[in-house]
C-alpha positions as CSV (number, residue, x, y, z in Angstrom):
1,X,-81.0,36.3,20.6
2,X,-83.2,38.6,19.0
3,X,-85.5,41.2,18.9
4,X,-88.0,39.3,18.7
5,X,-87.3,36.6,21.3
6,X,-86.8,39.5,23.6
7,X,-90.3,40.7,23.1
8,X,-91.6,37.1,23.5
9,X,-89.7,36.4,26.9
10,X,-91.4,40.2,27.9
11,X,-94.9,39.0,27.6
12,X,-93.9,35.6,29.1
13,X,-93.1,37.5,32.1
14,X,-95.5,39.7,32.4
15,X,-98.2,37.0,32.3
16,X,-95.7,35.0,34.8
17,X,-96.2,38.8,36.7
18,X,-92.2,38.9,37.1
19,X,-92.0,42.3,37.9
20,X,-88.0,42.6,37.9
21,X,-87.8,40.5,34.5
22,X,-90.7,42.5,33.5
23,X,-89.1,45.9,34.1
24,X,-84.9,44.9,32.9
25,X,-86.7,43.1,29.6
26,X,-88.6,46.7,29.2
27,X,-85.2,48.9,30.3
28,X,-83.6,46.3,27.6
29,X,-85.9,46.4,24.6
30,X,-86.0,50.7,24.9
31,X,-82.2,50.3,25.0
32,X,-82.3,48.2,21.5
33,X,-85.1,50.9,19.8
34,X,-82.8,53.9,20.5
35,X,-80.1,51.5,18.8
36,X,-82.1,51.7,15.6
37,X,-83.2,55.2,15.5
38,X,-80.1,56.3,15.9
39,X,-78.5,53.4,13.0
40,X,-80.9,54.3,10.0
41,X,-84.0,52.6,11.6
42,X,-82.8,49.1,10.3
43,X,-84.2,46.1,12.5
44,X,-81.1,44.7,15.3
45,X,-79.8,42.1,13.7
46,X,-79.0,39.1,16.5
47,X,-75.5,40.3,16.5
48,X,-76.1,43.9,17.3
49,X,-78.6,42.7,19.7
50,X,-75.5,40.4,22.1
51,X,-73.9,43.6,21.7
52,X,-76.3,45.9,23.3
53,X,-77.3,43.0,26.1
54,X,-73.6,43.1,26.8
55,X,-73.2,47.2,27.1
56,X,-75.8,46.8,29.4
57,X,-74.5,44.0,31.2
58,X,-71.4,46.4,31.3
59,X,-73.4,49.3,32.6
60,X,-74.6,47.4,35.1
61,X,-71.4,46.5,36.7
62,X,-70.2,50.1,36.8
63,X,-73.3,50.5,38.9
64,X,-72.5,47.9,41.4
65,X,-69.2,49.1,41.6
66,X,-70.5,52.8,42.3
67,X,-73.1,51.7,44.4
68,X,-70.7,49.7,46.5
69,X,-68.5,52.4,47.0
70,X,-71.0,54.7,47.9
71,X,-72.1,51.9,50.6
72,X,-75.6,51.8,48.7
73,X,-75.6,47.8,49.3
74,X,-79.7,48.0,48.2
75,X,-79.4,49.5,44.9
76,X,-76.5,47.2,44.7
77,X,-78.3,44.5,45.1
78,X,-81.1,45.5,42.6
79,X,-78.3,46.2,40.0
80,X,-77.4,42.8,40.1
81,X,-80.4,41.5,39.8
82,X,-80.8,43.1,37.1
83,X,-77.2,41.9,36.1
84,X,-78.1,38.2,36.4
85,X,-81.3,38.4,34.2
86,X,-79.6,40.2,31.2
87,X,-76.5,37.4,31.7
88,X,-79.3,34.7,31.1
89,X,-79.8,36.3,27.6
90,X,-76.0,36.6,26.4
91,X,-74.3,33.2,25.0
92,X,-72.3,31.0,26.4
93,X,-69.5,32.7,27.9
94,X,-65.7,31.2,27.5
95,X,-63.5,30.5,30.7
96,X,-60.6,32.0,31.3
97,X,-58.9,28.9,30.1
98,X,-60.7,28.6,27.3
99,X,-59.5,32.4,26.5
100,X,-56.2,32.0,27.4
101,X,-55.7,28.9,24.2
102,X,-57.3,31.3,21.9
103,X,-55.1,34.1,22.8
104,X,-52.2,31.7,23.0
105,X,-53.2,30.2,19.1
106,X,-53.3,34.2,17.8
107,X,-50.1,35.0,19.4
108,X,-48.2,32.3,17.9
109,X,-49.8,32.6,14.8
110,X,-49.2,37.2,14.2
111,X,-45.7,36.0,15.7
112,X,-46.4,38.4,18.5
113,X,-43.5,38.2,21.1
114,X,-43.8,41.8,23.4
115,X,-46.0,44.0,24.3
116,X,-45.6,46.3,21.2
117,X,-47.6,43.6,19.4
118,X,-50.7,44.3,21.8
119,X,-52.8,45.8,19.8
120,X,-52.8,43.4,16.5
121,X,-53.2,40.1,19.3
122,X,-56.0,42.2,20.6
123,X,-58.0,43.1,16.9
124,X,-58.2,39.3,16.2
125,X,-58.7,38.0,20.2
126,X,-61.7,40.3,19.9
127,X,-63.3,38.8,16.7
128,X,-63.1,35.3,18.0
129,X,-64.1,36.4,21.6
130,X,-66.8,38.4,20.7
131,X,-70.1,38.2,22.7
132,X,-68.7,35.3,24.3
133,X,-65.9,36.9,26.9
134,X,-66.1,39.9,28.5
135,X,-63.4,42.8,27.2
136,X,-61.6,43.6,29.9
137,X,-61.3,40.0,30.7
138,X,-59.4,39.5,27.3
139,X,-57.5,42.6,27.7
140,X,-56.1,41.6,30.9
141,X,-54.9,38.4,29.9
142,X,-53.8,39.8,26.8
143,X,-51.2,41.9,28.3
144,X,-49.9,39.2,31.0
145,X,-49.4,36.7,28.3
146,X,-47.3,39.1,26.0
147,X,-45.6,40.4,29.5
């Protein structure tokens, strides 16, 4: 996905007059300008684009959470909508299964046998799971595999 396609799927929406799309596409394209003032004003490339869908996927869910807790179930609610459109621009994600055999393959092959070894499983798991699992999904499983 790239900058580009983002600004594209914007005016798709606005003709469509999708307000919510309309609005998270906005929230989403300011989120990857401030990206690249603040990295020597280079274009996003589609990598660093996944990545900044996903931090606000991310943010996103803390919201919810919050919201929840604060038992503020309508900004909840627009949180996750918000949530589900920037999902539809990320990549396929991997199942848990489908984590588990590549963090199975990288322990077998650092020869990682405790916990100790958490952290070099973890540096390669990330590379191949990158933009296509979420972190704290891979760091769980990381540590109950090596447990």
């Amino acid at each position: 996905m790239t900058k580009q396609d983002l600004q594209l799927q914007l005016k798709q929406a606005m003709i469509a007059k999708e307000k919510l799309r309309v609005s998270t596409l906005r929230l989403l394209l300011s989120a990857i300008q401030l990206s690249e003032r603040q990295g020597d004003l280079h274009e996003a490339t589609p990598e660093e684009t996944v990545s900044i869908i996903q931090r606000e996927v991310k943010r996103r869910r803390e919201a919810i959470e919050e919201y929840t807790r604060a038992s503020r179930a309508d900004l909840a609610q627009s949180e996750q909508q918000e949530l589900q459109i920037l999902e539809s621009y990320l990549p396929q994600q991997l199942t848990t299964e489908e984590v588990d055999a590549i963090i199975r393959e990288t322990i077998t092959n650092t020869g990682a046998s405790t916990t100790a070894d958490f952290g070099k499983v973890m540096k390669e798991v990330s590379v191949k799971t990158r933009g296509r699992a979420d972190g704290k999904l891979v760091c769980d499983r990381v540590k109950q595999l090596l447990a």
